[in-house]
N, C-alpha and C positions, 0 to 999 in steps of 0.2 A: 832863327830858322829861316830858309830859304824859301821863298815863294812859289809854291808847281807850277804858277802858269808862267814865270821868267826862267825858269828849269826846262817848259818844254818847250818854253821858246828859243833856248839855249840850247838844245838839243835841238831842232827843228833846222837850226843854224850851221849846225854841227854837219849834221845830214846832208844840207845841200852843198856844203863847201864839198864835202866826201864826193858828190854828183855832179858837180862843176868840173873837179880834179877828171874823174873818170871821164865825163864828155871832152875835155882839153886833151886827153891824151889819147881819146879815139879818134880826134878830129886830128894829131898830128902822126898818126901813122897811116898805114895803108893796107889794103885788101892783096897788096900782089903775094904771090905766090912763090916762099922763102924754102927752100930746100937748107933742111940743118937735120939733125939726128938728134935724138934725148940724149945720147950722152956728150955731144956738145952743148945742150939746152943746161943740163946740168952745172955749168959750169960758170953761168952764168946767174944761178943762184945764192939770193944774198939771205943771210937769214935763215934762212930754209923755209923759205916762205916767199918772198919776192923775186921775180923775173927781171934782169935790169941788163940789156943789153943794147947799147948806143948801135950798132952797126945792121942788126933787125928792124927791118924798115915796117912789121908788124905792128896794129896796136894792140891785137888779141893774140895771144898763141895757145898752142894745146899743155894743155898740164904737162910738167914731167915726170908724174908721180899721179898716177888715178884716171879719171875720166873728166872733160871740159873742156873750159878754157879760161887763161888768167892773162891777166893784163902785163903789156911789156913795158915796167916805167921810165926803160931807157936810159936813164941820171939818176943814180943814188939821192940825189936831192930829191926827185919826184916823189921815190921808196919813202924816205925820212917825212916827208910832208906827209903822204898818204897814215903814216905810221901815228903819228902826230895828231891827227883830223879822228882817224879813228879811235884815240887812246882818248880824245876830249870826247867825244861822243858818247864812248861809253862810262867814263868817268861821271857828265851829265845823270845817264841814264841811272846808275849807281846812285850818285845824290838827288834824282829826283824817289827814287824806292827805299831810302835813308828818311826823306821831309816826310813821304807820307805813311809813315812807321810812326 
């Protein structure tokens, strides 16, 4: 059985890589002001879930579906990593509520 405190530190790990990603990819886009329309935003939808369009000089854009805003990961690789970071996380989070069962 797995130990909770290398579980939430496991998780803890998990988190901040997820926060590093996010801060790197705010620090490589920009605030200017990008004229597109949702249905070309849509298009650029991978997943149905990720934003990833290299020529979007954003690093926040507006949903194209709902109210906010989601992140532009720009490179399919970004998406895959983000996907990745978050599936360990929660995976974590899973086996840490499994040890203390």
């Amino acid at each position: 059985m797995a130990n909770p405190l290398h579980l939430q530190l496991l998780l803890l790990g998990w988190l901040l890589a997820l926060g590093l990603q996010m801060l790197w990819l705010h620090r490589q886009g920009t605030s200017v002001h990008y004229e597109q329309n949702l249905d070309e935003m849509r298009e650029h939808i991978v997943w149905r879930a990720f934003y990833v369009n290299p020529d979007d000089p954003r690093a926040w854009v507006p949903k194209t579906w709902g109210h906010g805003m989601t992140v532009n990961f720009r490179k399919m690789s970004h998406a895959v990593l983000f996907a990745f970071l978050l599936a360990g996380a929660l995976g974590t989070a899973i086996a840490m509520t499994v040890a203390v069962l």
